[in-house]
C-alpha positions in Angstrom: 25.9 -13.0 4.4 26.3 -9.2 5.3 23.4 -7.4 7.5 19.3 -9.6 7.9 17.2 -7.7 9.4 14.0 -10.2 11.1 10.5 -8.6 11.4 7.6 -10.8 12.9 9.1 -12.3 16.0 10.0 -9.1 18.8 11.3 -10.6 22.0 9.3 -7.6 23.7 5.5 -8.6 23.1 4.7 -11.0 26.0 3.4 -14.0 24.2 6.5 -16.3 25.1 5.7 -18.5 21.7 6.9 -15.5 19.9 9.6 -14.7 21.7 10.7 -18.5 20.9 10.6 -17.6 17.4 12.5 -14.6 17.4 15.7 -16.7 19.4 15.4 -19.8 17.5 16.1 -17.5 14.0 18.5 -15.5 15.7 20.4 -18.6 16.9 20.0 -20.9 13.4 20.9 -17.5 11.6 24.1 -17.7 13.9 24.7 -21.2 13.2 24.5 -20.7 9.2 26.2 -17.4 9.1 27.9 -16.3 12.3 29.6 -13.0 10.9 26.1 -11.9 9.8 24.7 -8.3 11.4 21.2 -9.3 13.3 18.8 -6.5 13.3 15.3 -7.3 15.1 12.5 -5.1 14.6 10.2 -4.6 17.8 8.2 -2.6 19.7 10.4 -0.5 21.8 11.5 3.1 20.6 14.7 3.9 19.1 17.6 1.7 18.2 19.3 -0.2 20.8 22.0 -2.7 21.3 21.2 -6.3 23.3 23.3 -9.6 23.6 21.2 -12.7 23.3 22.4 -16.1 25.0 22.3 -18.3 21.5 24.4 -21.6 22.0 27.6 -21.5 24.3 28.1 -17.7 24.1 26.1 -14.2 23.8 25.2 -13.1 20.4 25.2 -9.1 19.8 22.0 -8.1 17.5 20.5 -5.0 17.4 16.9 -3.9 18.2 15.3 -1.4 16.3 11.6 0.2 17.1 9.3 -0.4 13.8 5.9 -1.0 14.1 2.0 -0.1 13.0 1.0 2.5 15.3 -1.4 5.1 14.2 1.0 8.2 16.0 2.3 9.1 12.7 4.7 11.1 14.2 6.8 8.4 16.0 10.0 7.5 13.7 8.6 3.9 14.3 6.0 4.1 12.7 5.7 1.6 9.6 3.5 4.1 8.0 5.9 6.9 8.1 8.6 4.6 6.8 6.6 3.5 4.1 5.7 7.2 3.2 9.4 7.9 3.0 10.0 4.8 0.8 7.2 5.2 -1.5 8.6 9.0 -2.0 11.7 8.0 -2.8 13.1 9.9 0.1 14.3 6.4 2.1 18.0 7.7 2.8 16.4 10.9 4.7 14.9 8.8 7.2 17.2 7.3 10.1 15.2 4.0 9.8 14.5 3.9 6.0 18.4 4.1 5.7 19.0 1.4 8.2 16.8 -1.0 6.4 18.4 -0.6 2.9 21.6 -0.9 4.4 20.1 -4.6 5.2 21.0 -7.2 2.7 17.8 -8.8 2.9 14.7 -9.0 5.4 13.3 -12.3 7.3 9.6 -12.1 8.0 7.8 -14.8 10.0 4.8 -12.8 11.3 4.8 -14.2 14.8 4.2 -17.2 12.8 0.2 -17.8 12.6 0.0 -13.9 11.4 -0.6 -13.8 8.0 -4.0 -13.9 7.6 -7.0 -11.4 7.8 -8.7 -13.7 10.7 -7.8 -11.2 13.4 -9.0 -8.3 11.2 -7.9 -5.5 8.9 -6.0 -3.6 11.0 -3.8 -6.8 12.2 -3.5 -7.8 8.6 -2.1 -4.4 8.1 0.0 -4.8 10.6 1.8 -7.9 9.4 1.5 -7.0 6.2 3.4 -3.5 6.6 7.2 -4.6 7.1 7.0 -7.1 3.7 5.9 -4.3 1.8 8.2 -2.1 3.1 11.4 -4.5 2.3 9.3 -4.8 -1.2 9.5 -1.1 -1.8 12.8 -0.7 -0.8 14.1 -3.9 -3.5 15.0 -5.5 -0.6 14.6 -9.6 -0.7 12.3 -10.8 1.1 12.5 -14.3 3.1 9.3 -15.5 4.3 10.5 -17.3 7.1 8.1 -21.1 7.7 4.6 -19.6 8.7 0.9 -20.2 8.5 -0.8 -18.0 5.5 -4.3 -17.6 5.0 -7.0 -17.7 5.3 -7.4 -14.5 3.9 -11.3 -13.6 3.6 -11.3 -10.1 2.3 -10.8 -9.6 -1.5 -8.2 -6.6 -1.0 -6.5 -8.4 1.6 -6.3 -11.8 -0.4 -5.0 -9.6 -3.6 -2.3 -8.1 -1.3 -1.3 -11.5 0.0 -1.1 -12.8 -3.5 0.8 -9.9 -4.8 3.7 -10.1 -1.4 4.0 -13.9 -2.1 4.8 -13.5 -5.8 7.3 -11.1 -5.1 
């Protein structure tokens, strides 16, 4: 296993149960593949290198700013990235070109997620990255998370359509 890149679980959101998440794959990622390239997407800006106490020793991964923010502009932004994908321009965009260079994407969408109960704009939110690997033919690994309910039509169709892919 080459380069995983995890999206759902940032160690920088404050809800410690999250956090847990993001560690625990990081650490049974490091037990099943220990030569493996960790990228976690978060909230913080740019890309940054951090060592992570996993087991006996420090594990390197790297942290890379990509989320749903309405500042278009930001180079985070998932809706920028997507725009890039979806034009086919992904290897003109520093972060499009670090996620192909992935060999495959772990979402877990902080684990409870992946539903429309907290509204549109958080089901957008969590539903961004897994499109994104989607558009970019990257495999996606739904990591063990609740899904549902979804209450909206469009957002239920969406759902559907990410879990069949």
């Amino acid at each position: 296993m080459g380069a995983l890149g995890i999206f759902g679980c940032p160690l920088d959101t404050g809800n410690r149960g999250v956090s847990a998440l993001g560690l625990s794959i990081v650490h049974g990622l490091h037990q099943v593949a220990p030569d493996a390239a960790i990228t976690l997407f978060d909230y913080g800006r740019g890309v940054r290198e951090t060592r992570l106490a996993i087991g006996q020793g420090l594990r390197e991964v790297r942290l890379v700013g990509a989320y749903h923010t309405r500042r278009l502009h930001r180079p985070e932004s998932l809706l920028q990235l997507r725009a890039f994908a979806r034009a086919g321009l992904a290897r003109l965009h520093p972060r499009t070109a670090l996620l192909r260079g992935l060999d495959a994407v772990i979402d877990i969408s902080g684990g409870d997620s992946f539903s429309d109960l907290y509204g549109h704009e958080r089901f957008a939110a969590v539903a961004m990255p897994k499109l994104l690997a989607l558009e970019l033919g990257l495999p996606l690994l739904l990591a063990p998370q609740t899904y549902g309910p979804f209450h909206a039509g469009a957002h239920r169709a969406q759902a559907t359509a990410i879990l069949r892919h």
